[in-house]
C-alpha positions as CSV (number, residue, x, y, z in Angstrom):
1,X,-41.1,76.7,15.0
2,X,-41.9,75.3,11.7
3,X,-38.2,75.1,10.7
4,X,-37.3,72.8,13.7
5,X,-39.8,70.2,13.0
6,X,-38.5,70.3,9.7
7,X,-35.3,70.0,10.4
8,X,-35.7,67.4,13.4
9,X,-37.8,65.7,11.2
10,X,-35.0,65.3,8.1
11,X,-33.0,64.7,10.4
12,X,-35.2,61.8,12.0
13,X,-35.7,60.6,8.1
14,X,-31.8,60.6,7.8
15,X,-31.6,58.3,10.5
16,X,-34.2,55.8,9.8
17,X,-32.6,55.9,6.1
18,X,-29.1,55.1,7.6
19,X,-30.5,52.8,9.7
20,X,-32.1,50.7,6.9
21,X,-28.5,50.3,4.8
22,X,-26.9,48.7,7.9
23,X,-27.3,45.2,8.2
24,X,-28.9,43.1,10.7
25,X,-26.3,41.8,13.1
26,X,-28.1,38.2,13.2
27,X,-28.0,38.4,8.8
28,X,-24.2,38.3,8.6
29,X,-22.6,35.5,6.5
30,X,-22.5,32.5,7.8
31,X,-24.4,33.3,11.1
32,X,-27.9,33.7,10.0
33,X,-30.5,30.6,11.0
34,X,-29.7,27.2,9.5
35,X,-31.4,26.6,6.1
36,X,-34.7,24.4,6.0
37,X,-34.6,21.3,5.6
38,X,-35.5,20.3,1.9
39,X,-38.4,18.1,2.3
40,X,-38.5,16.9,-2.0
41,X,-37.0,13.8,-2.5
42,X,-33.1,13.2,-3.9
43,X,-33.5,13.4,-8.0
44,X,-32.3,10.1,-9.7
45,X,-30.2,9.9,-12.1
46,X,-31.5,9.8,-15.8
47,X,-30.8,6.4,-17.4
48,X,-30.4,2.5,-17.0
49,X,-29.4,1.3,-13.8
50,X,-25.9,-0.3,-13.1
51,X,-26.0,-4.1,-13.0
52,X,-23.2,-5.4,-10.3
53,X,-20.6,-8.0,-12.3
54,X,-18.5,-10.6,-11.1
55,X,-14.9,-10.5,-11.7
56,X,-12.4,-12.8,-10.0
57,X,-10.0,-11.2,-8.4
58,X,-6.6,-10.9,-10.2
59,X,-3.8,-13.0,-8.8
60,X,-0.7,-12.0,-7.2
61,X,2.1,-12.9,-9.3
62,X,5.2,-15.2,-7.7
63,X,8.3,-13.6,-7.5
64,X,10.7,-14.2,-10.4
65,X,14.0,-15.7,-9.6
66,X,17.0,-14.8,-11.6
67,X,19.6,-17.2,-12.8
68,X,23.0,-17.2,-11.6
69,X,25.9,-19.9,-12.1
70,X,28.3,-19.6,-9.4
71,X,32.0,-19.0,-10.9
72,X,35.1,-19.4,-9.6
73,X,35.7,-18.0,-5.6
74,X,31.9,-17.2,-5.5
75,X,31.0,-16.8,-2.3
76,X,27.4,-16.6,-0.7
77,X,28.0,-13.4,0.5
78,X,29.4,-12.3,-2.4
79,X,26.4,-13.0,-4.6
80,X,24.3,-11.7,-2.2
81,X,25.8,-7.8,-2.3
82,X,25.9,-8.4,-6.0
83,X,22.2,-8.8,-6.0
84,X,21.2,-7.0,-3.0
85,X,20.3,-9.8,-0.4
86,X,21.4,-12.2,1.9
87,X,23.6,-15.0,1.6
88,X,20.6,-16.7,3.9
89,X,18.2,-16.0,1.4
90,X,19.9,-17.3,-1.1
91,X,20.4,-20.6,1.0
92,X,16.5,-21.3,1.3
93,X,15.6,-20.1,-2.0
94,X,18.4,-22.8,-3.7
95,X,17.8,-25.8,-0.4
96,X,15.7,-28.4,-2.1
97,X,18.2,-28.9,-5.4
98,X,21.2,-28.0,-3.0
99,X,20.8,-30.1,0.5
100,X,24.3,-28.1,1.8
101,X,22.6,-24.7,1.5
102,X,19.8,-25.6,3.9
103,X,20.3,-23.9,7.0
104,X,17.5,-25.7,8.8
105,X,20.3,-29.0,7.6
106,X,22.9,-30.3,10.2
107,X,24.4,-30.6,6.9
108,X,24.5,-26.8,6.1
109,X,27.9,-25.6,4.3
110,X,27.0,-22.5,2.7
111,X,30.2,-22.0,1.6
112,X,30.9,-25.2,0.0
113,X,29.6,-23.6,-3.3
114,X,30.4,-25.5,-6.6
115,X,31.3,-24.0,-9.7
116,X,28.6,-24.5,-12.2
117,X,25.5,-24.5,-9.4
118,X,22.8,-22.3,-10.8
119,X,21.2,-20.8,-7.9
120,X,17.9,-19.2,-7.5
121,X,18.0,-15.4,-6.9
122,X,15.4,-13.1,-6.4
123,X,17.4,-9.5,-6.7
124,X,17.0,-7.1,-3.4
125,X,14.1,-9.6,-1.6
126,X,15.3,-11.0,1.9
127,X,13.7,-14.1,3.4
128,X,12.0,-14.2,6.3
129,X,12.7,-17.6,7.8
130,X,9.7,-17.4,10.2
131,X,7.5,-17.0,7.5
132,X,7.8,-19.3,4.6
133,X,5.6,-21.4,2.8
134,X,6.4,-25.6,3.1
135,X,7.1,-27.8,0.1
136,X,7.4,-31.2,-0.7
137,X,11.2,-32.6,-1.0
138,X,12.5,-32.6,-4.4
139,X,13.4,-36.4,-5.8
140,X,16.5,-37.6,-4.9
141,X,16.5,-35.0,-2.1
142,X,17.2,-35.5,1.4
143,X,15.1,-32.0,2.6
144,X,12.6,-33.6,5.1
145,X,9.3,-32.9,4.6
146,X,7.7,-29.7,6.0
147,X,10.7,-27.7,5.0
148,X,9.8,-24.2,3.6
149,X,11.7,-22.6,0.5
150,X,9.6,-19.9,-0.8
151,X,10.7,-16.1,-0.3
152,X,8.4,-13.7,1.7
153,X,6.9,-10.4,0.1
């Protein structure tokens, strides 16, 4: 009888050995209880504390126009595909030195263009007319008052 005990009792040892290699179902990764809380205060950083500065912001620049003199059976819309825009644009932007280009104007001819005009361009911008700043008539200009002429974006 000595060699059963024995060999139920190896064999009981086996288990328990076994048993002690497998892993706890509740210790898996990522499934085991939530860490505790850390109750030492946040370390500082080592040296001098940041001052805030002031710094004013920096300013948006104004668009810049291009140049153009209008040649020889120039057209509005000509100019305009040639610089990406619209002939409308290119009416406000050029309204307060030339009164026929002002489309707000009873007076608007835009294409009474004269050869030598240099208009105002700014290349592949289109004005919104709803959204313009106002400016004050040019000398010798008959542009009411309250008249916008500045591109926006």
């Amino acid at each position: 009888m000595g060699i059963v005990t024995t060999r139920s009792t190896a064999a009981l040892l086996a288990i328990v050995l076994l048993a002690a290699c497998v892993p706890d179902p509740a210790n898996r990764i990522g499934e085991g209880p939530s860490p505790t809380p850390s109750t030492s205060p946040d370390p500082t950083p080592q040296g001098p504390t940041p001052t805030p500065s002031f710094s004013r912001p920096t300013p948006t620049p104004q668009p810049t126009f291009l140049l153009y003199t209008v040649a020889r059976g120039d057209t509005l819309t000509r100019i305009a595909k040639k610089f990406q825009t619209t002939g409308e644009s290119i009416s406000y932007w050029n309204r307060a030195m030339y009164p026929s280009l002002n489309p707000d104007s009873g007076r608007y001819r835009p294409n009474d263009l004269k050869v030598g005009w240099v208009l105002q361009i700014i290349p592949k911008t289109v004005v919104d007319p709803e959204n313009l700043p106002t400016f004050p008539p040019s000398p010798g200009s008959s542009a009411s008052p309250g008249v916008s002429a500045a591109p926006s974006g």
